[in-house]
C-alpha positions in Angstrom: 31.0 7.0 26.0 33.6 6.0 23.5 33.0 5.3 19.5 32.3 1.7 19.3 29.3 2.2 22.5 27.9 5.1 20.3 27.8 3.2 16.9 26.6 -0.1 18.9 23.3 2.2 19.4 23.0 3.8 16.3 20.5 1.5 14.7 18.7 1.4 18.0 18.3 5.7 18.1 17.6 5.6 13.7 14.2 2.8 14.6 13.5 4.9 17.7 14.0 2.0 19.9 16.7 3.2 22.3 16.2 4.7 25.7 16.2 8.2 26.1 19.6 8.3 28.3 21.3 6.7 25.5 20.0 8.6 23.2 21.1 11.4 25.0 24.9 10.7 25.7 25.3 9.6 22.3 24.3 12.6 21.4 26.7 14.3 23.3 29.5 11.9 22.0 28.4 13.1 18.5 28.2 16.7 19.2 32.3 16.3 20.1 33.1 13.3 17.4 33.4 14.3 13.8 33.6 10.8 12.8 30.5 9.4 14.8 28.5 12.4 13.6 29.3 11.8 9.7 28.3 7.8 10.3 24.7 8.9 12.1 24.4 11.2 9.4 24.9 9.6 6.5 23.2 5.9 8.0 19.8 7.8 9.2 20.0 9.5 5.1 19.6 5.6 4.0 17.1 4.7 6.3 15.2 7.9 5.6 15.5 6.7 2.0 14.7 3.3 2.3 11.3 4.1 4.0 10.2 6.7 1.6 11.2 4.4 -1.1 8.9 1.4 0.8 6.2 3.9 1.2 5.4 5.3 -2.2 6.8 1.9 -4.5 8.9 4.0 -7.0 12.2 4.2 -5.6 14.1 4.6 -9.5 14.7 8.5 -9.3 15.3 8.8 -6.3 17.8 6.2 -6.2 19.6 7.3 -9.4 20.0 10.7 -8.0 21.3 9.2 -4.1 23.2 7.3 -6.4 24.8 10.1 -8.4 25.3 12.6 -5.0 27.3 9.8 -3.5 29.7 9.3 -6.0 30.2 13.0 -6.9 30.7 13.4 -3.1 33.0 10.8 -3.2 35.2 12.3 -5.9 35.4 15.3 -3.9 36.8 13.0 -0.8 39.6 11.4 -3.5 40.3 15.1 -4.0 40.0 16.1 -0.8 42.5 13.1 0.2 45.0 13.6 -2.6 46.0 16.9 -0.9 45.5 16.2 2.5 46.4 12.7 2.8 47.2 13.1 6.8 44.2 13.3 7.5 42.4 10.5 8.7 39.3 12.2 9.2 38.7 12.4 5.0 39.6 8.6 4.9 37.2 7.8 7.8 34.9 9.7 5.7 35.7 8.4 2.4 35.2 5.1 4.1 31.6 5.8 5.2 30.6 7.0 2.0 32.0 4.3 0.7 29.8 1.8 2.9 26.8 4.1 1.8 27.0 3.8 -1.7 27.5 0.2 -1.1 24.1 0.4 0.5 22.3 2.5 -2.0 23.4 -0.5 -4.5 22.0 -3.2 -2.2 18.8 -1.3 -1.9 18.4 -0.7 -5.7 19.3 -4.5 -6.1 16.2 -5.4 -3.4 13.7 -2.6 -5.2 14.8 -5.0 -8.4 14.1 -8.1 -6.5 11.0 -7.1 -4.9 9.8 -5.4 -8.7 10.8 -9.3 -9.8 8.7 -10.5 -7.0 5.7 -8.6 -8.0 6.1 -9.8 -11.6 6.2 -13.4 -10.9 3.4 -12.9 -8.7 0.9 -10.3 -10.1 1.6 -11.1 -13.8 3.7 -14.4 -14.8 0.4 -17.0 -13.4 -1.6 -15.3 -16.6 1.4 -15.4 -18.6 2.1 -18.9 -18.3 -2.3 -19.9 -18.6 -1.8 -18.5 -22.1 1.1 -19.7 -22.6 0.2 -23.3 -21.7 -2.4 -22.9 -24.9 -0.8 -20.6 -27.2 0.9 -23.5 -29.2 -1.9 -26.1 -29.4 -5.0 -24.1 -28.4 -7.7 -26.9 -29.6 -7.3 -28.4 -26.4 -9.5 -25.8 -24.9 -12.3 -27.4 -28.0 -15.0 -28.4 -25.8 -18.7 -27.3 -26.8 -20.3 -28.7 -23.4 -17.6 -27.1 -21.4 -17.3 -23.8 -23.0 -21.2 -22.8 -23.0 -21.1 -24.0 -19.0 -18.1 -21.4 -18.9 -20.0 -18.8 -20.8 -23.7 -19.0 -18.8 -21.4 -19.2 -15.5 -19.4 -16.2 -15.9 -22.8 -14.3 -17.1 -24.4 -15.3 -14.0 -22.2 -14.7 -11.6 -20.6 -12.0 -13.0 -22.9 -10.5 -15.3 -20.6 -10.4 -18.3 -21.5 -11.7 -21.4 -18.8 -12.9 -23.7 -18.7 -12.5 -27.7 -18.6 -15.9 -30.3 -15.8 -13.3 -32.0 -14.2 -10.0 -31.6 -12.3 -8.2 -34.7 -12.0 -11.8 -36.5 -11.2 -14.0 -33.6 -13.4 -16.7 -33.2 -13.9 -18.6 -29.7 -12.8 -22.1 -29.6 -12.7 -22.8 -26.1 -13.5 -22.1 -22.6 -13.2 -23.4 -18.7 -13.0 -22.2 -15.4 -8.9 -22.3 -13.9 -7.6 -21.6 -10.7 -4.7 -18.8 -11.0 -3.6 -17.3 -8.7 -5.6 -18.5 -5.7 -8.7 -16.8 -7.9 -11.2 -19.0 -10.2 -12.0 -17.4 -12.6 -12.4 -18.3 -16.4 -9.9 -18.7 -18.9 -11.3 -18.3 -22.5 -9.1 -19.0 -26.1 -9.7 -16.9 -29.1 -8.0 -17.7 -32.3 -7.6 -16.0 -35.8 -5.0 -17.4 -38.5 -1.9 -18.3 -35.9 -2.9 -15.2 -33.2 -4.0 -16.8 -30.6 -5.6 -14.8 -27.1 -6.0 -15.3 -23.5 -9.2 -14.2 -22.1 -9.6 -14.2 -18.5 -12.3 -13.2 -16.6 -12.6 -13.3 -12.6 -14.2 -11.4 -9.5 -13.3 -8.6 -9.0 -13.7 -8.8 -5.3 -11.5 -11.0 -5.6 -9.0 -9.8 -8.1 -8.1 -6.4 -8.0 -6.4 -5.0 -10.8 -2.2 -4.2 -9.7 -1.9 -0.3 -8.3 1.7 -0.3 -10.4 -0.6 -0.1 -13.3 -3.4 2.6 -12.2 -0.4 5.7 -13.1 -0.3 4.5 -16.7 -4.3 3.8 -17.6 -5.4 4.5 -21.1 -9.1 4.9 -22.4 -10.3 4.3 -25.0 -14.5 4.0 -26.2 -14.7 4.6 -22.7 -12.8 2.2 -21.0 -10.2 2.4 -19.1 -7.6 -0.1 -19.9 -4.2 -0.8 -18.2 -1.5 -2.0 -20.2 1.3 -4.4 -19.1 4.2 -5.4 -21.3 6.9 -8.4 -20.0 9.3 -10.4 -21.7 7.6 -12.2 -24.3 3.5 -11.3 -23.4 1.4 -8.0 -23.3 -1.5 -8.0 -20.7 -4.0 -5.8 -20.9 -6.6 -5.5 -17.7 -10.0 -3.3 -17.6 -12.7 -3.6 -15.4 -16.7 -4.8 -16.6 -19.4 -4.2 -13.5 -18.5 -7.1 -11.5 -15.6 -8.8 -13.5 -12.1 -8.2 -14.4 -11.2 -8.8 -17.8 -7.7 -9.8 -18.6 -6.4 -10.5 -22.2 -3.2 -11.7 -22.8 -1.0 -12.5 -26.0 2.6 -13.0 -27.3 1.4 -11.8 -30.7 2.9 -8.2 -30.5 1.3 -7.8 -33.7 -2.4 -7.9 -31.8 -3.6 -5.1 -30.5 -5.1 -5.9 -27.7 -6.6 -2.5 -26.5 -9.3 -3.0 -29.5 -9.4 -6.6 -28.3 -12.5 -6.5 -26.2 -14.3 -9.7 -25.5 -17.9 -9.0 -24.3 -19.9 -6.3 -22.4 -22.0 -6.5 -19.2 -25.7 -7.1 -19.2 -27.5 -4.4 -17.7 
C-alpha cells in the first residue's frame, strides 16, 4: 500500500467505517511511514476534538488552547526547518500542521455560526416581539383584548398577571405566535421604559440549557439572564408557564421585574 491508498482511507478508519483488512494494511503502512503516521495523528486529534466539542456545546477553551498548541508547535517546525532545511519530513510536517490549524480556525468559525444560529433561533423571535412595540407601544391598548389575554393565560396556565409591577403599568395584551409557541405577549410601560412580557407553556417552551450554567435566584426564583446586542432577556419558570421579560432599557432591572405569581 502506497501513501495516497492509505490517506484515501483515512476518514473512512477515523468514522470507523472501513473494513478491517484496510484498516489493518494501513496500519502497517503507518507503522513504516513517518509522514502518513503524523497525518492520521494529527486528523483523528481534530475529529476527536470536533466530537467532544459537539457533545458538551462549549467548545471556547478548548479551542483557544488547540489553538495556541498548534501554533507553538508550529514555531518549533520553523525552527526545526531553519536548521535542517533538507529535510522534507519537517516540511511535510510543517505542512500538516499547517492544514490543522487551518481546521481548528474553520471549526471555531462553525462553533460561531452554529452559537449565531442558536441566537437567531432561541432568542432574536422575543427580541424582535418587543421590539415591534417598544417605540409605539399603545398599539397593544385594547381593554377587551387584554382581559381575554389575562383570564386565558390564568386558565390555562394558572398564572395570574399584575395591573403593575415596581411602577409599570399594563397597557396591553394578546396572544402571538413566536416561535412556533402561542403564548401571550403583554406591554408594560413606565415614563419611556417600556417591557416585553411573554408568557407560554412550558411544555412547550422550554427554557435554553446555554442558560441553566449561569441561573441566578433571587426571592426564590430562579432566573436566567440573557444579554444580546441591543435587549436583555430574562426567563424564570411559574408552575405551568414560562415567563420571559424582555427590554432595551438597560437601565431596567429586569430581575426585580416580576409580572405576576401562580394561583395555587
Amino acid at each position: 500500500m502506497n501513501c495516497q491508498e492509505a490517506l484515501s482511507l483515512l476518514y473512512e478508519i477515523i468514522d470507523k467505517e472501513a473494513s478491517e483488512i484496510d484498516v489493518n494494511e494501513v496500519q502497517r503502512h503507518r507503522e513504516q511511514c513517518q509522514h502518513c503516521f503524523e497525518v492520521y495523528r494529527v486528523e483523528t486529534a481534530i475529529q476527536d476534538f470536533i466530537n467532544e466539542k459537539l457533545k458538551d456545546g462549549n467548545p471556547s477553551g478548548s479551542l483557544e488552547a488547540l489553538k495556541e498548541k498548534v501554533s507553538l508547535k508550529l514555531d518549533e517546525i520553523d525552527g526545526q526547518q531553519t536548521a535542517k532545511e533538507n529535510r522534507p519530513f519537517f516540511r511535510r510536517t510543517a505542512a500538516v500542521l499547517a492544514a490543522a490549524a487551518s481546521l481548528v480556525i474553520l471549526i471555531g468559525g462553525a462553533f460561531f455560526l452554529r452559537d449565531l444560529y442558536w441566537h437567531q433561533t432561541e432568542y432574536l423571535p422575543l427580541e424582535q416581539a418587543h421590539v415591534a412595540i417598544a417605540d409605539d407601544p399603545t398599539v397593544f391598548v385594547n381593554d377587551a383584548g387584554t382581559f381575554s389575554t389575562i383570564l386565558r393565560v390564568r386558565d390555562e396556565l394558572g398564572y395570574d398577571v399584575s395591573a403593575s409591577v415596581h411602577g409599570f403599568s399594563l397597557i396591553g395584551g394578546q396572544h402571538e405566535e413566536i416561535m412556533g409557541v402561542t403564548m401571550a405577549h403583554f406591554v408594560y410601560s413606565h415614563d419611556n421604559g417600556i417591557v416585553s412580557v411573554f408568557v407560554a407553556p412550558s411544555e412547550q417552551f422550554e427554557i435554553s440549557d446555554d442558560l441553566k450554567d449561569g441561573r441566578i435566584v433571587r426571592n426564590q426564583i430562579i432566573f436566567f439572564d440573557h444579554y444580546c446586542r441591543g435587549c436583555h432577556l430574562v426567563f424564570h419558570k411559574a408552575g405551568l408557564a414560562v415567563v420571559v421579560t424582555a427590554t432595551n432599557d438597560h437601565n431596567i432591572e429586569l430581575l426585580d421585574f416580576v409580572p405576576g405569581h401562580t394561583i395555587i
